[in-house]
C-alpha positions as CSV (number, residue, x, y, z in Angstrom):
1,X,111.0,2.7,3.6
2,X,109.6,2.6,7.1
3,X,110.6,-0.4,8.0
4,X,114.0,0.1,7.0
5,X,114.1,3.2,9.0
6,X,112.6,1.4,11.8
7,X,115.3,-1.8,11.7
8,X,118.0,1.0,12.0
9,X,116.8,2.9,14.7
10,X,116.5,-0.1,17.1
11,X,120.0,-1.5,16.0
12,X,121.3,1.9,17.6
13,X,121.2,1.8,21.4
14,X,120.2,5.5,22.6
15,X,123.1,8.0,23.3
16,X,121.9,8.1,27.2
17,X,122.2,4.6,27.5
18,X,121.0,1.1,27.0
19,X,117.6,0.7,26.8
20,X,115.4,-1.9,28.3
21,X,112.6,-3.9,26.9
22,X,110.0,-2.5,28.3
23,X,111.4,0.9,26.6
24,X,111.2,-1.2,23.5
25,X,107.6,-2.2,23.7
26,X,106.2,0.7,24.8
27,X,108.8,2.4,21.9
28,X,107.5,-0.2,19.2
29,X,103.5,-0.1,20.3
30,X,103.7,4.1,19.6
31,X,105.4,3.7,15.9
32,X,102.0,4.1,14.6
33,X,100.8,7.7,16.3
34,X,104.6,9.0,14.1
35,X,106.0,10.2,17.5
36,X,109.6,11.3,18.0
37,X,109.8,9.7,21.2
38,X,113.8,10.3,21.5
39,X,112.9,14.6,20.9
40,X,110.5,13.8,24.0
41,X,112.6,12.0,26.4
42,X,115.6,14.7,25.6
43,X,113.1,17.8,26.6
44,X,112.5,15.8,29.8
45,X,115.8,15.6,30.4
46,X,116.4,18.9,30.0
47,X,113.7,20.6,32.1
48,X,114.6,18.1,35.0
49,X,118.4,19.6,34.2
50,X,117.0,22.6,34.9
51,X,114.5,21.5,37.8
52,X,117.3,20.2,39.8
53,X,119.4,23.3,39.3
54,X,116.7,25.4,40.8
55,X,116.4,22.9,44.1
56,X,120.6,23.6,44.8
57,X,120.2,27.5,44.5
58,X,117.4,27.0,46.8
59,X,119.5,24.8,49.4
60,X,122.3,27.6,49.2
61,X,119.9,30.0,50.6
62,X,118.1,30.3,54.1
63,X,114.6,29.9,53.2
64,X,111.7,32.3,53.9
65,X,108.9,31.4,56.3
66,X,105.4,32.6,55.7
67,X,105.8,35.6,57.5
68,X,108.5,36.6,55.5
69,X,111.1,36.1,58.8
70,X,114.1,33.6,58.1
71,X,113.7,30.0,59.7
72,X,115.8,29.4,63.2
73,X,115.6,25.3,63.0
74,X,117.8,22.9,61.8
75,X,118.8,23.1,58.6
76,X,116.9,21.2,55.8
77,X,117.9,18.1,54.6
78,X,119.5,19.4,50.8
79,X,121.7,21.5,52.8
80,X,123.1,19.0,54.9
81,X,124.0,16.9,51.9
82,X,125.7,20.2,50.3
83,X,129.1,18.7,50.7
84,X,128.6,15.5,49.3
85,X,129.6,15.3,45.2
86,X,126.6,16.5,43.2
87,X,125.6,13.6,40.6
88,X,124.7,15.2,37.5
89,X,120.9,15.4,36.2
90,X,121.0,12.3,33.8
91,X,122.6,10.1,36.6
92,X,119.8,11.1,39.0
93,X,117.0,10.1,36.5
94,X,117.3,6.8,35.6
95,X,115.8,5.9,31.3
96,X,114.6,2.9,32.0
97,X,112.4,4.3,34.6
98,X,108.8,5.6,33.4
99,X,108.4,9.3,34.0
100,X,105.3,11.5,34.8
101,X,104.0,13.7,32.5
102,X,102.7,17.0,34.6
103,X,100.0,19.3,33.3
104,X,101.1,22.3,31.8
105,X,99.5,24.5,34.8
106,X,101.0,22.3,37.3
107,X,104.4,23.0,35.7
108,X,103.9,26.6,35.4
109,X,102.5,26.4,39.2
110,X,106.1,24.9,40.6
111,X,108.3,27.0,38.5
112,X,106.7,30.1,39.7
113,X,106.8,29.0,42.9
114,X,110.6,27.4,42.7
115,X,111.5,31.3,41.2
116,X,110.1,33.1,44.5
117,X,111.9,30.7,46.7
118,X,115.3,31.1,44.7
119,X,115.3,34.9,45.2
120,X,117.6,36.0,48.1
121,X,116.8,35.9,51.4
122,X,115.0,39.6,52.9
123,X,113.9,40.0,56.5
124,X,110.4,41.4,55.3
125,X,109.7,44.7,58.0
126,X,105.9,43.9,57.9
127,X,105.6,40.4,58.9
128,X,101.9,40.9,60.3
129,X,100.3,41.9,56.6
130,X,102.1,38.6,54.8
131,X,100.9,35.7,57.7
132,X,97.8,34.0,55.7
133,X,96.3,33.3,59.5
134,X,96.5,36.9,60.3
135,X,94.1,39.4,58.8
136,X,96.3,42.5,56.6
137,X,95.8,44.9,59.7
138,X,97.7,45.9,62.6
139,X,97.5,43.8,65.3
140,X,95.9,45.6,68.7
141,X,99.6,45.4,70.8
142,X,101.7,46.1,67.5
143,X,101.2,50.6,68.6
144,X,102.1,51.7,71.6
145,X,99.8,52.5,74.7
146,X,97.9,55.8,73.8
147,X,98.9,58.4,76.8
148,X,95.2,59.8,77.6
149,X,96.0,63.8,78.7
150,X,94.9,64.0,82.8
151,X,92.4,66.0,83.7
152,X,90.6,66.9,86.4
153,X,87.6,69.6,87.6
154,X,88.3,72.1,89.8
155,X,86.0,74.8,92.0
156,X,86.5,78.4,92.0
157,X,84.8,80.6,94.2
158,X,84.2,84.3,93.7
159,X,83.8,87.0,96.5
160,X,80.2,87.1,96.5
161,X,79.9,83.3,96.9
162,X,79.1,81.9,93.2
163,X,81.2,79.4,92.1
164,X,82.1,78.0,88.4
165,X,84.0,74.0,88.4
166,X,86.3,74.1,85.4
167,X,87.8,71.0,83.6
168,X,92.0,71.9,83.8
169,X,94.8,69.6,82.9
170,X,97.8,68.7,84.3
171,X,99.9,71.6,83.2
172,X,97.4,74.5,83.7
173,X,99.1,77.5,85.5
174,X,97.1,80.2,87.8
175,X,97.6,83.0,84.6
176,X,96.0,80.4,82.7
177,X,92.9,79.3,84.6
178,X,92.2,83.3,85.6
179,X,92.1,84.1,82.0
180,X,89.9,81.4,81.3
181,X,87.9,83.0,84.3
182,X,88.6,86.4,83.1
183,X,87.0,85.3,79.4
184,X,84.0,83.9,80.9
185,X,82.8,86.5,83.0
186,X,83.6,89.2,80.7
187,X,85.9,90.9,83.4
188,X,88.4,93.2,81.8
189,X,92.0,91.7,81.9
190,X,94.4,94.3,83.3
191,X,96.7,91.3,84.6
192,X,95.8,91.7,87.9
193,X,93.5,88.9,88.8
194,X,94.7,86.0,90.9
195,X,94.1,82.7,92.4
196,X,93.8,82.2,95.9
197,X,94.2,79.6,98.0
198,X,91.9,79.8,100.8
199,X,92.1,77.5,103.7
200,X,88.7,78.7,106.1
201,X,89.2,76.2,108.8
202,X,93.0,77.0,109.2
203,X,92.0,81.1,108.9
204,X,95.4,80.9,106.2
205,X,95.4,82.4,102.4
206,X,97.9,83.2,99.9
207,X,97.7,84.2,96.2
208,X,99.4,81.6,93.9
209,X,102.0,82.9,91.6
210,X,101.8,83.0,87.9
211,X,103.7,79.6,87.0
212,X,102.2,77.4,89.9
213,X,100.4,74.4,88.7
214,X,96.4,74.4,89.8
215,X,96.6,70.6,90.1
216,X,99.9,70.2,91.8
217,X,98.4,72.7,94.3
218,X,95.3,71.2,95.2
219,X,96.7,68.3,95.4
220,X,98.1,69.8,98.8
221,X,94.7,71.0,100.2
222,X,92.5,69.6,102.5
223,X,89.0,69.1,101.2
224,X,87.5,72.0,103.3
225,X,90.1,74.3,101.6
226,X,88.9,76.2,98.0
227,X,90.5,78.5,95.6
228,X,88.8,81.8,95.4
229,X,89.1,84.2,92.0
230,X,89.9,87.7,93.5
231,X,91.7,90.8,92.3
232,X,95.4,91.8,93.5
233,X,96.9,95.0,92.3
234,X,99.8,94.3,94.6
235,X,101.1,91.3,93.5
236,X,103.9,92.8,91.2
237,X,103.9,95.9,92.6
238,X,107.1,95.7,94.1
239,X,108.6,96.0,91.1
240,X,107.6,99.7,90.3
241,X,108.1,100.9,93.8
242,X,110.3,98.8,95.8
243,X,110.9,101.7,98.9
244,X,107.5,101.3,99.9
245,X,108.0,97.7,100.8
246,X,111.2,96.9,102.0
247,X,112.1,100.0,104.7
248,X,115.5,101.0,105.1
249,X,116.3,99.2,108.9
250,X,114.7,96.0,108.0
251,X,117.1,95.1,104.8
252,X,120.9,94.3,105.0
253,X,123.3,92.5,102.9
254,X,125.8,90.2,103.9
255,X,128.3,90.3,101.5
256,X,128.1,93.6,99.8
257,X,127.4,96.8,102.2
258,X,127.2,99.7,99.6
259,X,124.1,98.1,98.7
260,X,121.1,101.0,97.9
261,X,117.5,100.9,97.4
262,X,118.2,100.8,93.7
263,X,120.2,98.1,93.3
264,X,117.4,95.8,96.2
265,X,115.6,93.8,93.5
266,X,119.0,93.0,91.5
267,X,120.4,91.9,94.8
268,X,117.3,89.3,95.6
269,X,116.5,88.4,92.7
270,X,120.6,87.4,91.8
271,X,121.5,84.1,93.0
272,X,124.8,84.6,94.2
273,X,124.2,87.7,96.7
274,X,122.8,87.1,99.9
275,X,120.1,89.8,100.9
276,X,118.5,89.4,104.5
277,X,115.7,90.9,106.0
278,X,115.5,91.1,110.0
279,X,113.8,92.5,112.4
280,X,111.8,91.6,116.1
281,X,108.5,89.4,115.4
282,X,105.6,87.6,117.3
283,X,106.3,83.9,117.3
284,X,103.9,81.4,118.5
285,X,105.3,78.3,119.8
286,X,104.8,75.1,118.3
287,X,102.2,72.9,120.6
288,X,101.5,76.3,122.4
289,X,99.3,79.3,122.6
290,X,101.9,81.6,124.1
291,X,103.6,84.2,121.7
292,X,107.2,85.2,122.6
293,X,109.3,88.3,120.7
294,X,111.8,87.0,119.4
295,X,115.0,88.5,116.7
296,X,113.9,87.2,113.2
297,X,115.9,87.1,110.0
298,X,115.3,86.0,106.8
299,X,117.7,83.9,104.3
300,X,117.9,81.7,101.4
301,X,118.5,79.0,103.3
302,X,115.4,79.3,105.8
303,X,113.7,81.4,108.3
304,X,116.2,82.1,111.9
305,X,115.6,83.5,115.2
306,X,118.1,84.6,117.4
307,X,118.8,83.1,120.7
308,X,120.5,85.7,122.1
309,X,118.8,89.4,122.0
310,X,119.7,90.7,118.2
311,X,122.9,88.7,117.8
312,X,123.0,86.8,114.3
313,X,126.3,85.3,115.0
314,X,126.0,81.1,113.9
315,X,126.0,79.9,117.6
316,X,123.0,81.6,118.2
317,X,120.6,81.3,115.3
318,X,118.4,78.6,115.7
319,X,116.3,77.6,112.0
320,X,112.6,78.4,112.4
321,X,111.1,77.3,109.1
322,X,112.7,75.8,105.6
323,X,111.6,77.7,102.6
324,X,111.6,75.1,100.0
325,X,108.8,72.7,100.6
326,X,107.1,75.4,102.5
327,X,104.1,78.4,101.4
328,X,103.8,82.1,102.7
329,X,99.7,83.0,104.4
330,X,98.3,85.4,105.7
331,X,96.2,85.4,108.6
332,X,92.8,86.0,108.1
333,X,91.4,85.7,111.9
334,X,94.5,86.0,113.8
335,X,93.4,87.3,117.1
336,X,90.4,85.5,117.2
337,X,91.6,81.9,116.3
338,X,95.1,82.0,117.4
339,X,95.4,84.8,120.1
340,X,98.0,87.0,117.9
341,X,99.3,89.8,119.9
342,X,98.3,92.4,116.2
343,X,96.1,92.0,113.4
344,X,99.3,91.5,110.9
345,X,99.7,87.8,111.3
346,X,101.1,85.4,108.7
347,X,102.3,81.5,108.7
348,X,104.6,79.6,107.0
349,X,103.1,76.1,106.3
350,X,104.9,72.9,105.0
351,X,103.0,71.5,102.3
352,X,102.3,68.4,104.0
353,X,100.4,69.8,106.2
354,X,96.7,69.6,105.7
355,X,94.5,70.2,108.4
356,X,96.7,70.5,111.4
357,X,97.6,73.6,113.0
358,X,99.9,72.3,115.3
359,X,103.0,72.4,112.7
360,X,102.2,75.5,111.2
361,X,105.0,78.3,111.6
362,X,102.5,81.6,113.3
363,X,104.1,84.9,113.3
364,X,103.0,88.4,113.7
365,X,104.2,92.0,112.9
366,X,104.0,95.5,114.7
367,X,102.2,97.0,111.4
368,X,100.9,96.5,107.8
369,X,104.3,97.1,106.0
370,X,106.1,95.1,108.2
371,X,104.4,92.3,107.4
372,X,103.9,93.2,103.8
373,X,108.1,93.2,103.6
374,X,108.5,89.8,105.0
375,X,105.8,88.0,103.0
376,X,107.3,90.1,99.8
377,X,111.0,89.0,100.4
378,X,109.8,85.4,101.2
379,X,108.5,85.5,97.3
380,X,111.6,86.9,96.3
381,X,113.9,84.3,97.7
382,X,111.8,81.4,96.9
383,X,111.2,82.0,93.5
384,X,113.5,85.1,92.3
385,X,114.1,85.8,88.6
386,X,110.9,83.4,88.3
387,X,108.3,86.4,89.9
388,X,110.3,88.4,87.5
389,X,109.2,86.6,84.1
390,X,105.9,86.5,85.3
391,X,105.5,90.5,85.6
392,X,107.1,90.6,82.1
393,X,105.3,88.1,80.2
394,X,102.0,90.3,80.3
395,X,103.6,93.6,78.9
396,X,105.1,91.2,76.3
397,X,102.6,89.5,75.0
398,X,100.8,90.2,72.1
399,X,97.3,90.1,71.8
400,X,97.0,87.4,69.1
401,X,98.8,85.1,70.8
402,X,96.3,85.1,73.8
403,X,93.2,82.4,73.3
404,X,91.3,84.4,75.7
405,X,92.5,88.1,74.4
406,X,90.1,91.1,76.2
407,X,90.2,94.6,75.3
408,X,92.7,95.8,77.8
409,X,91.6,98.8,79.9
410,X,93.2,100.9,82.9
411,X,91.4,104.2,84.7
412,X,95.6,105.8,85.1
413,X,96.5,108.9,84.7
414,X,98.5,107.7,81.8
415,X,96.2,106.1,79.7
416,X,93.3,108.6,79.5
417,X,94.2,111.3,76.8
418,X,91.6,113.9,75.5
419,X,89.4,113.1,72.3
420,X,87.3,115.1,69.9
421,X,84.7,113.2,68.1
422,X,83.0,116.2,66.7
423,X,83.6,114.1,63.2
424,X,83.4,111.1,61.9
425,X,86.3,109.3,63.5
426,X,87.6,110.7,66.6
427,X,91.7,112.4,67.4
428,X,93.7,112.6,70.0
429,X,93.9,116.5,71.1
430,X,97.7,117.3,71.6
431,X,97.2,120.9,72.0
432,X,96.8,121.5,75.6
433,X,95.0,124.7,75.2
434,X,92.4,123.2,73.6
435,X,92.0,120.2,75.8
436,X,91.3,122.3,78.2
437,X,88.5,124.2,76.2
438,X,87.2,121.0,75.4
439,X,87.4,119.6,78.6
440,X,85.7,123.8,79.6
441,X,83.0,123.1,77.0
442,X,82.3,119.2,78.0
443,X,81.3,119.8,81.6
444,X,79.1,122.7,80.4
445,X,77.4,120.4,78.3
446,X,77.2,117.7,81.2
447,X,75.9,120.4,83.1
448,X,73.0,121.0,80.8
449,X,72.0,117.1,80.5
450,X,71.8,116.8,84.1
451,X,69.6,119.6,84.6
452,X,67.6,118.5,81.7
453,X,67.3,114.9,83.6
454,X,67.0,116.7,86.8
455,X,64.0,118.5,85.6
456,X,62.3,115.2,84.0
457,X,63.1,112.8,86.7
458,X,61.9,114.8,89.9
459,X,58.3,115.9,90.7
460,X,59.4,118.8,92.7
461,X,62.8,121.3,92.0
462,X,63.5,120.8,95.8
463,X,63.7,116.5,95.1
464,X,66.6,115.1,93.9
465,X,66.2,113.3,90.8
466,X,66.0,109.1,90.8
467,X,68.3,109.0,88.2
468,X,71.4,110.7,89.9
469,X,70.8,108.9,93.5
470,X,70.9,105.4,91.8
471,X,73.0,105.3,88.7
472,X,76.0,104.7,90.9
473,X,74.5,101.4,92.1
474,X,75.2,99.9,88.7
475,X,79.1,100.4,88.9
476,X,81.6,97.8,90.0
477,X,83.4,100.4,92.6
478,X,80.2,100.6,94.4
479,X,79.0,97.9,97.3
480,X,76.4,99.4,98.9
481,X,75.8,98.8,102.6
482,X,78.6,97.4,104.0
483,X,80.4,98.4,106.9
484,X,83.9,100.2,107.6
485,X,85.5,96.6,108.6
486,X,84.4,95.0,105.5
487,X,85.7,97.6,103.9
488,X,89.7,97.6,104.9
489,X,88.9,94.1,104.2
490,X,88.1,94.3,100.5
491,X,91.0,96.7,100.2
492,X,93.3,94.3,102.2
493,X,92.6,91.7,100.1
494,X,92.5,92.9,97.4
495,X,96.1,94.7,97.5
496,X,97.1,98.0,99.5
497,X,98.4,99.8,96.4
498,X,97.8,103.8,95.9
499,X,94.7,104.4,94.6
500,X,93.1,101.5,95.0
501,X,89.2,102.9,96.5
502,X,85.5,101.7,96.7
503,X,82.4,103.7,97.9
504,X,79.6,102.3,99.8
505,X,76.7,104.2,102.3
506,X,77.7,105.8,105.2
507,X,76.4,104.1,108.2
508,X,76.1,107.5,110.2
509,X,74.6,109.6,108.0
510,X,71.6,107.9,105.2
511,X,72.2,110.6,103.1
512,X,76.0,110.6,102.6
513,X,78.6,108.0,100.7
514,X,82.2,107.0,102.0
515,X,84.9,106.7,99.8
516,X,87.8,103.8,101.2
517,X,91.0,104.6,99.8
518,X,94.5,103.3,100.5
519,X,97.6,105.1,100.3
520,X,101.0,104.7,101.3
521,X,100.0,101.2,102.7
522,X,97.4,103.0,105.3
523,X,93.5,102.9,104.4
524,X,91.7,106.3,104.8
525,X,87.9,107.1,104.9
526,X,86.5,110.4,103.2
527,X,83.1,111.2,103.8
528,X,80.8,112.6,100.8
529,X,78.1,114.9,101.4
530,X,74.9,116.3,99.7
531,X,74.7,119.9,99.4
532,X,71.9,121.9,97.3
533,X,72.1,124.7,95.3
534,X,69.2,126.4,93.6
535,X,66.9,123.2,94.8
536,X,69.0,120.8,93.3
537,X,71.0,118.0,95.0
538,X,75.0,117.9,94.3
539,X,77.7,115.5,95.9
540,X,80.9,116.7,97.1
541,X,84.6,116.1,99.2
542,X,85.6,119.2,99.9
543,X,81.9,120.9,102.1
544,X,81.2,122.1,98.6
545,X,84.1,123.5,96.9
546,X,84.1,120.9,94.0
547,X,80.5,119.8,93.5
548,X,79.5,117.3,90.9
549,X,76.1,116.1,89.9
550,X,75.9,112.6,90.8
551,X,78.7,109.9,92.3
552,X,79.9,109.2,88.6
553,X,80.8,112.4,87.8
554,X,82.9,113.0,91.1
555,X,84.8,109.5,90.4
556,X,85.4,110.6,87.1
557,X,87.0,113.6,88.0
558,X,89.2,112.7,91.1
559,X,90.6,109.7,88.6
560,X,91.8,112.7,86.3
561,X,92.6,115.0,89.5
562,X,94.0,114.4,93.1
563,X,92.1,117.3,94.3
564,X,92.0,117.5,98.6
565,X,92.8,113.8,98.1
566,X,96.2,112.2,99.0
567,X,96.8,110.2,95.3
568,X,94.7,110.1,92.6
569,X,91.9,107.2,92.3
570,X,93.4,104.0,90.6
571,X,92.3,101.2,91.3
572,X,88.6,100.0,92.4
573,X,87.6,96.6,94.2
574,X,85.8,95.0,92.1
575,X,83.4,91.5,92.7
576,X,82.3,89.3,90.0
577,X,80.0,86.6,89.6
578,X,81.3,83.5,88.3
């Protein structure tokens, strides 16, 4: 039977062809293993079939480099040849030809790996986590260049001569570096600290307005030049009383003439109307120390003196100073330094200028509130709905939003109300009749305590006691021995609003205090005496009308009263230590 079968297998050529004899021998030499060699040769034809199939999807596609990124040469040879006439599978392979049995895992291998290149071709978006040569992290370039926040330290200087550097950034305002001042010294923030820029060897200073950048500033200061950390009540005090500041002759307007005092800060701080403020000032020439008096006014567009007398027609008005690039100062040492005519000198200086006083724009007023209106409208004009925001931000601003938030206090009439805290939380008293019995039954007991204390401190009834001649020296309105130019000064400085006082020792008498106030602009001096009654030691303004038992008591009580005092007592200079 087997050789039957076998004599009629070879008498059959294959169906893929004709066989050759070394087909045959190999063919006859494996009749004994019972092989179906024909089953074998037709799976090997059939998984070359499909072999081949998987190489012309491939050539149809572009391929995919190792990064995942599609390759930009030439294209590969198999697509070249795309057009010529595909020969089928069993023409390629030829049966007379011996073929290769793979391994099973090298089979699997190359049809996984003949799958991944047949898929279509993706532009992979992270080509720097697929690269075998690159490690699966991003490369150092592959981020943009971190932006570092500039910073820089700075050196503020307080009136007594302490100083504090503070790191700011690029962006810091002045309302922000004097609340970070104002936190750190545990000042009380009634929004009327400033930043001033002080320039000693030039005898110029001005206070920097709320939005100014610190670090743009200095950048325009010479290195002798510091910023100081002083108080101004008058640097928005235009705003509540605008008559005191800009009189009546020294204002026009040159487009609308019914213009009235009520309607002055809408017209400066409106773009479109053109305010002007003129009168005769001191100018220094440029190069020279000789001051001429010349006809001054005051525009948008700059700073003009007239050439003819008071005549502001265009022929004869000649620019003086540009506003833009340029800063408003006082003059600290006018007289001595640059032989100003009055003590109410002021400059207008470019910003380029560091150090030399040979550019700066010198001028010089007949009295305190002309110069106060000219360096006032100079803000306005320059800056306009800008100072605005500024004295409106801190009425508006909440507490909570504030990093450095401070219990808010003022010593007005307005915000000091009368209190009972005879139980366990305190009221407001609304009656007035009884505010005033309280008020009756207060000082009675105030009385009493300093007696008591009188009694206890002092060795002798005739002796004042220690407590009530040097509990004064621990407030902030009191500075001791200094003398009636230092003073004006402080006040100066610090802003001629009403109300705004200090007390210090009287330099004539050893026994007696001054009180410094200012009012309406002008700084007056009142002299407080001792006076005794019944061997004990009282302080009083009025030769002994209105006696009170120690300084504290009599600035307590002329804050609530104006008494034989022109306005009420406000606002105290104040020093800090930084």
């Amino acid at each position: 039977m087997q050789t039957a079968s076998l004599q009629a297998l070879l008498s059959q050529p294959p169906s893929g062809g004709a066989l050759q004899e070394p087909w045959r021998h190999e063919h006859l030499m494996n009749t004994e293993d019972d092989v179906d060699l024909e089953a074998l040769v037709n799976d090997m034809s059939l998984s070359l079939e499909s072999l081949c199939s998987a190489c012309g999807m491939q050539s149809e596609t572009t391929p995919l480099l190792q990064n995942g990124q599609h390759a930009r040469g030439p294209p590969p040879p198999s697509a070249a040849r795309s057009n010529q006439p595909q020969l089928s599978p069993r023409q390629k392979v030829q049966r007379s030809q011996p073929v290769h049995i793979l391994a099973a895992r090298r089979l699997q291998e190359e049809d996984q790996q003949f799958r991944t290149s047949s898929l279509p071709a993706i532009p992979n978006p992270f080509p720097e986590l697929c690269g075998p040569e690159s490690p699966p992290v991003l490369a150092p370039g592959s981020l943009p260049p971190r932006q570092d926040v500039a910073k820089q330290d700075v050196r503020v200087f307080s009136e007594d001569g302490t100083s504090r550097v503070v790191e700011i950034l690029a962006d810091t305002t002045a309302r922000d570096l004097c609340q970070w001042l104002v936190y750190r010294s545990h000042c009380v923030d009634d929004n009327s600290w400033a930043l001033v820029e002080c320039h000693p060897h030039l005898g110029l200073e001005r206070c920097l307005e709320d939005h100014e950048l610190v670090a743009q500033v200095e950048g325009t200061m010479a290195s002798e030049s510091k910023f100081l950390f002083r108080k101004n009540y008058a640097k928005y005090e235009f705003f509540k009383n605008p008559t005191n500041f800009f009189p009546e002759q020294m204002v026009t307007w040159c487009q609308q003439s019914n213009g009235s005092q009520s309607q002055l800060l809408q017209t400066f701080l409106n773009a479109s109307s053109c305010p002007e403020i003129q009168g005769f000032l001191h100018v220094r020439e440029l190069g020279r120390r000789s001051w001429k008096k010349l006809y001054v006014c005051l525009r948008r567009s700059g700073l003009y003196h007239s050439t003819k007398g008071a005549s502001k027609e265009p022929r004869h008005l000649q620019l003086l100073a540009d506003l833009e690039d340029s800063g408003m100062f006082s003059l600290t040492a006018g007289r001595k330094q640059y032989g100003a005519p009055t003590d109410f000198g002021f400059c207008i200086k470019p910003n380029k200028v560091r150090s030399e006083a040979k550019e700066l724009r010198l001028l010089c007023a007949e009295d305190e509130q002309g110069r106060t209106c000219w360096m006032t409208a100079f803000r306005l004009l320059k800056y306009g709905v800008l100072l605005y925001e500024n004295y409106r931000v801190p009425q508006q601003r909440k507490p909570a939003l504030s990093p450095f938030s401070t219990p808010v206090r003022s010593v007005s009439e307005n915000s000091l109300v009368a209190m009972d805290f005879s139980g366990q939380t305190g009221r407001v008293i609304e009656n007035p009749a009884e505010a005033q019995s309280a008020a009756l039954e207060e000082g009675h007991a105030w009385r009493k305590r300093s007696t008591r204390l009188g009694a206890l401190g002092s060795q002798s009834p005739l002796l004042p006691s220690t407590l009530s001649t040097v509990i004064h020296r621990t407030q902030h309105w009191f500075h001791g021995r200094i003398s009636r130019e230092e003073s004006h000064r402080l006040i100066k400085q610090q802003g001629l609003v009403d109300g705004l006082f200090l007390l210090r020792d009287s330099q004539s008498n050893p026994k007696a205090f001054v009180l410094t106030l200012c009012h309406h602009q002008k700084i007056k001096n009142f002299q407080i005496l001792p006076c005794e009654e019944d061997g004990k030691l009282f302080f009083s303004l009025d030769e002994g009308k209105t006696r009170f038992s120690d300084l504290i008591q009599l600035v307590d009580f002329y804050q609530l009263n104006r008494g034989v005092l022109p306005c009420k007592l406000k606002h105290h200079c104040i020093r800090v230590a930084l």
